[in-house]
KEKOL-590726 format. One record per residue (C-alpha): residue number from 1; residue in three letters; y, x, z. Coordinates in pm, whole numbers, plus 50000, padded with zeros to 5 digits. Example, Ala and Ser with C-alpha at 12.3 -4.5 7.8 and 13.67 -1.06 7.14 Angstrom:
2
NODE    k    r     yy     xx     zz
NODE    1  ALA  49550  51230  50780
NODE    2  SER  49894  51367  50714
***
This chain:
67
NODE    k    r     yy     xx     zz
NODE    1  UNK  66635  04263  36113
NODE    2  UNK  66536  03997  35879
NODE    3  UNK  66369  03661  36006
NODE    4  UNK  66104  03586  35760
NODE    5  UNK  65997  03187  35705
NODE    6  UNK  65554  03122  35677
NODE    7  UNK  65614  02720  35593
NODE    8  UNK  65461  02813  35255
NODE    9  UNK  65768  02630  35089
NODE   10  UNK  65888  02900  34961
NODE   11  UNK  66225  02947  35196
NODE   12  UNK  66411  03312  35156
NODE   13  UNK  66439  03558  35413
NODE   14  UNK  66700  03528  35674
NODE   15  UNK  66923  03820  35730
NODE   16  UNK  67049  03841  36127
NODE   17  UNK  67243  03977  36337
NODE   18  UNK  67221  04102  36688
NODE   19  UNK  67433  03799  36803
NODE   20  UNK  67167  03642  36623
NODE   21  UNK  66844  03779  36822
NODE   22  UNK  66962  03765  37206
NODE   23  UNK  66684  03754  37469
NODE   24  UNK  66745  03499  37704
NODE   25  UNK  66569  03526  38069
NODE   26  UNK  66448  03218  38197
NODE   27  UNK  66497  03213  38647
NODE   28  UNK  66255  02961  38738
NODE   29  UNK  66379  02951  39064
NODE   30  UNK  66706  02843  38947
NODE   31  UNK  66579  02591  38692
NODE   32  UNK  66386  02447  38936
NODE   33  UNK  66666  02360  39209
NODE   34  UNK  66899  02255  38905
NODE   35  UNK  66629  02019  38859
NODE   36  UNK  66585  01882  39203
NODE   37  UNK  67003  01825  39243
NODE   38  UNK  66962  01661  38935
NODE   39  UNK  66729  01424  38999
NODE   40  UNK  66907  01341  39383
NODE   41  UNK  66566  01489  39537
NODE   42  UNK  66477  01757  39822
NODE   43  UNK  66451  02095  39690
NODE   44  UNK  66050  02212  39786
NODE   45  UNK  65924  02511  39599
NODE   46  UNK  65560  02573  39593
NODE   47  UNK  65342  02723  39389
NODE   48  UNK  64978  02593  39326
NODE   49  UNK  64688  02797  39170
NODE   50  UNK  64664  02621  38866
NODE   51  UNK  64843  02856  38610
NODE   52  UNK  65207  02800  38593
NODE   53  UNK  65243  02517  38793
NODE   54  UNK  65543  02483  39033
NODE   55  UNK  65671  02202  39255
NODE   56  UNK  66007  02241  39252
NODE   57  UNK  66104  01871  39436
NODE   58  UNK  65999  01619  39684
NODE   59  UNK  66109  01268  39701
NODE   60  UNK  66081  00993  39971
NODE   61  UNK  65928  01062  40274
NODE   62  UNK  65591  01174  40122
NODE   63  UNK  65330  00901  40226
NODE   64  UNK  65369  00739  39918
NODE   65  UNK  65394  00864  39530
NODE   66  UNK  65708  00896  39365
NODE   67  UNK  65795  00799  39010
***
């Protein structure tokens, strides 16, 4: 495998390895509770049907917005 650069500066090619070109899976689930602890709020997954958007928190008790 050979990563190839399109900057148009003129970089070489970029021999790599496998170590080099790991896939990495992304648990959104997971992410999203890190997130919450993080941040010191309830964890409150929800998905809405706009296109990838998650809640993944709640803070306060909800009758007014959180920032």
């Amino acid at each position: 495998m050979v990563g190839v650069c399109d900057c148009g500066e003129g970089c070489g090619d970029v021999p790599l390895t496998e170590a080099n070109v790991i896939v990495w899976e992304l648990k959104l689930p997971l992410l999203g509770r890190a997130v919450a602890k993080a941040l010191n709020c309830d964890v409150n997954e929800m998905e809405f049907t706009m296109p990838r958007t998650w809640q993944v928190a709640s803070a306060g008790d909800g009758r007014r917005p959180w920032c």
